[in-house]
N, C-alpha and C positions, 0 to 999 in steps of 0.2 A: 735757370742758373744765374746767380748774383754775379755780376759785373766785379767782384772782386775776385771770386773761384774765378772766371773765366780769366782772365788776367792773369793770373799767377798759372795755372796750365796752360798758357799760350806760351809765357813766359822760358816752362820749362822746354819744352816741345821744341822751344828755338834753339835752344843752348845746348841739344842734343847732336852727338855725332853721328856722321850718316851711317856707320853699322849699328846703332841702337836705334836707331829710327829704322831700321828692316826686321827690328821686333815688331811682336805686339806689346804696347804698354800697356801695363799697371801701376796705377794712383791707388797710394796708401796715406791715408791722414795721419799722423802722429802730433799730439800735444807738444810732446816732450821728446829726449834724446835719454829715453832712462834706460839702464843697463836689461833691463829683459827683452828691448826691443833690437840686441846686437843679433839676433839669429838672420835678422834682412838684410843689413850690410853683408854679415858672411854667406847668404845665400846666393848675393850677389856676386862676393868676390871668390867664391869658391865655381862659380857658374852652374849652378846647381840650376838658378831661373833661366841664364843661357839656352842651359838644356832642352828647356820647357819652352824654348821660342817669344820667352816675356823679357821686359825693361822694365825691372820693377822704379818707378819715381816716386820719392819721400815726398810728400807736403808734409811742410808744417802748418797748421790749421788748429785754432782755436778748435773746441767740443762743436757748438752750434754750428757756426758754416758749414765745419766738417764732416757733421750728418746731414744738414740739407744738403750737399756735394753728393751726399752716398745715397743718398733717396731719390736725387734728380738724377744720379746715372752719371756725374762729371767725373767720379774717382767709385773706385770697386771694394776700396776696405779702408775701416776705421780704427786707430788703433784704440778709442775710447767707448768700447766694448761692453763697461758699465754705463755710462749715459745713453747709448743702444738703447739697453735694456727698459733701462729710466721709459724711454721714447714708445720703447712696444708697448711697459705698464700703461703710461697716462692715454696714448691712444691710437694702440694698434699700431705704430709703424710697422712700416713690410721690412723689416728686419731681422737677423737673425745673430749670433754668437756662434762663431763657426769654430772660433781656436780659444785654448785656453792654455798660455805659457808656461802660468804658474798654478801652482793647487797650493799654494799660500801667500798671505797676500802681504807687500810689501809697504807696511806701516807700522811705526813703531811710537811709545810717547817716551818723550826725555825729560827729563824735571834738573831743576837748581840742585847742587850737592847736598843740602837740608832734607831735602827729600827723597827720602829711602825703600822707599815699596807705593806698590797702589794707597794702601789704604791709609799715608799718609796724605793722599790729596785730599781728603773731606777738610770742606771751610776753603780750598784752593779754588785759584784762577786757573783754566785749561784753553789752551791758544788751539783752536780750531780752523780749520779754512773754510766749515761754514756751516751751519746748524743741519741743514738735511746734506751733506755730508754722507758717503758711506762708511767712513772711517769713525763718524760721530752716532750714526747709529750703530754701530759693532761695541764701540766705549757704551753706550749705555746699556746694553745687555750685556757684557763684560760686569759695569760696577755694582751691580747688588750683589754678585757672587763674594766680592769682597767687602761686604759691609755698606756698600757708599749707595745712596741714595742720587743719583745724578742729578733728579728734579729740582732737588734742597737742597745736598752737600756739594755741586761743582758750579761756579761760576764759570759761563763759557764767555772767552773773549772770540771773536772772530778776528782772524790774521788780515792783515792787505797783505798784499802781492810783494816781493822786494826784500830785502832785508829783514825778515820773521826774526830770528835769532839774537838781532839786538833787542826785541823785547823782552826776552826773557832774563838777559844779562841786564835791564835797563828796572828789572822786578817789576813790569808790568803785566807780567804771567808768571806761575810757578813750573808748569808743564807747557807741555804741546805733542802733537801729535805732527809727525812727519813721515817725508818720504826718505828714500836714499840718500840724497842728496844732502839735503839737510842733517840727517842723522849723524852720518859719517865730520860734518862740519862741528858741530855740537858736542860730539865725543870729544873730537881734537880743541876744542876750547873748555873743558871741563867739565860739561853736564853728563848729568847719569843715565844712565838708558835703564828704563824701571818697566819695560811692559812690549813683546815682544808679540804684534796681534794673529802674527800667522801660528803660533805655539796655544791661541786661545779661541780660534776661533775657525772653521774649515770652510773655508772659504777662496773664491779663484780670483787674479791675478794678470795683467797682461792681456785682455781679452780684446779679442778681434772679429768683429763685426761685418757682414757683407748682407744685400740687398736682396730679396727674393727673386727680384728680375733678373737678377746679376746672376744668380745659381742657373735660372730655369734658361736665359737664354743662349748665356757662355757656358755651359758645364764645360767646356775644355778647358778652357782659361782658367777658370775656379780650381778644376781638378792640379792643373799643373803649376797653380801657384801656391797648392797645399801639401804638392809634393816636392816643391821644389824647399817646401819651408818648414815641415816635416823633417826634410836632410838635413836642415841646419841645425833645429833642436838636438838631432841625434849626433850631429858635431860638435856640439855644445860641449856637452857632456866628455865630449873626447879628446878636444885639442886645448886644453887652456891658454897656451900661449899665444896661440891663433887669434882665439875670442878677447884676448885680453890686447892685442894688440889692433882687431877692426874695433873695438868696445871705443879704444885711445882716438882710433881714427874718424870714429862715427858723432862720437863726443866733443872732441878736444881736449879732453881731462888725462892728466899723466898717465903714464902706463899703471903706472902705481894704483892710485884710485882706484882703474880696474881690476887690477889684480885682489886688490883687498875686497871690491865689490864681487868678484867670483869666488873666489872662497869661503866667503859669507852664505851667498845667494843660490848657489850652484844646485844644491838638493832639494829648492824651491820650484825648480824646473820639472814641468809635467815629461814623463814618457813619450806620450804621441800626441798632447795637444788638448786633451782632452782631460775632462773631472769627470768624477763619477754620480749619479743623480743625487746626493743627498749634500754632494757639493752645490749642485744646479739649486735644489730646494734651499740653502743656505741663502745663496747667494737674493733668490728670489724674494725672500723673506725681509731681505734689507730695502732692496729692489723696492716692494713695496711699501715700505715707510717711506723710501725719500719721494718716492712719485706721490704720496697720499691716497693710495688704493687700498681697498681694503679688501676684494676679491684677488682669489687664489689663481697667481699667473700658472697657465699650464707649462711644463716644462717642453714640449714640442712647438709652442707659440712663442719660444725664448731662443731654443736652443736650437742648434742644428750638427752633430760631430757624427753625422754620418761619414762623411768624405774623409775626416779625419781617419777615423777608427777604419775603413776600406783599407787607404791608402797603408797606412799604419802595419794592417794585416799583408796586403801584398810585396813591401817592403820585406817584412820579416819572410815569406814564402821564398821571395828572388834572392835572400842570403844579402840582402843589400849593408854593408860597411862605408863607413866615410873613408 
């Protein structure tokens, strides 16, 4: 374990009160505070993980730490579920993809008002956040459908970090390719939204990662943090005011935001957690472009929604309602 993961779970472990410290804790990695990952705050504040005897604690963690964390056994789940993936292709990590939030995936590109549809971008500049990218391979099997050439017709800029958006107001880009976040900022400053990639492409979203050791030696733990978070999805779906108002609190961002980011986003949310295999094969397909493999990942060396789909079914058996 890196001296910086250890520090930052020592950290949290202090700051804890003595009735969540007579849980069992669960370390969850998250990059980001983005709106698909409000099911764990509500899981929380609903006591859904109570229930289950767990203290689920948020890290925030960069991708890399956050899967050497989950490979060394310092935290139990990742929420960056794609670079997982990444990690099994290039070499065999003992990983898996256990949850799948969404069955479409939340990126969209915005362009300058001049620009009216896809197949206005040939001869354009496209703001990327980085060439192997999933979002960058999705756009290039996207653009020959409409004419474009990606290799020839799209000049890619790579973004930095920070302020994206002035370069597009600033005509250092024509498009980009965003998250939430960004998008919703974008619109309310005047750009157009020309290309919606979960309407073009079936692919999952939100994905959530855990250790092979981590299944084989805690199966209770694992089972009761999927069902604790399984109840939340299916809250989701049922209380919007609820979810929009842990979304505010998980965030910081107005009630508002969320509100508008649930009405948007809502019917992106998977049922029980799970895609269906040819979502899996979709996904793997990109998988292996950005890792540079050119054999066929098996879908049981990726995936794992057994627990999911269990839990899922005895749920619906026990008449279970939020």
């Amino acid at each position: 374990m890196t001296g910086a993961i250890l520090t930052i779970l020592l950290a949290l472990c202090a700051a804890l009160p003595a009735q969540a410290q007579n849980l069992e804790p669960i370390h969850l990695a998250l990059t980001t505070r983005s709106f698909q990952y409000v099911i764990f705050p509500l899981a929380q504040e609903r006591g859904y993980l109570k229930e289950e005897g767990l203290d689920l604690r948020i890290v925030m963690m960069q991708t890399t730490p956050g899967l050497q964390a989950l490979v060394s056994g310092a935290i139990q789940y990742s929420g960056a579920g794609t670079s997982a993936l990444v990690a099994v292709a290039k070499g065999g990590a003992p990983l898996k993809t256990v949850l799948a939030v969404n069955d479409k995936v939340h990126q969209w590109m915005i362009a300058r008002p001049g620009i009216a549809g896809f197949k206005d971008l040939k001869g354009k500049r496209l703001g990327i956040t980085g060439l192997a990218s999933a979002a960058t391979f999705m756009f290039r099997q996207l653009a020959p459908k409409q004419g474009i050439d990606p290799s020839k017709d799209i000049t890619f800029i790579t973004m930095p970090t920070g302020n994206r958006l002035a370069m597009i107001h600033s005509g250092a880009i024509d498009a980009m390719i965003v998250g939430n976040e960004d998008r919703y900022a974008g619109l309310d400053q005047g750009l157009k939204e020309i290309l919606y990639f979960g309407n073009e492409v079936k692919n999952s979203w939100g994905t959530v990662a855990t250790s092979d050791r981590f299944m084989k030696e805690q199966p209770k733990l694992a089972t009761g943090f999927m069902r604790a978070t399984l109840k939340a999805l299916r809250l989701l779906r049922r209380d919007r005011e609820g979810a929009v108002a842990s979304f505010a609190k998980f965030t910081k961002l107005p009630r508002a935001t969320g509100a508008r980011m649930y009405d948007d986003l809502i019917n992106t949310f998977t049922a029980n957690g799970t895609v269906d295999e040819e979502t899996q094969r979709n996904d793997l397909a990109i998988i292996a472009q950005v890792a540079g493999v050119n054999e066929t990942i098996p879908l049981n060396r990726a995936y794992d929604f057994s627990s999911a789909l269990e839990i899922d079914q005895q749920l619906n058996r026990s008449g279970w309602r939020p």
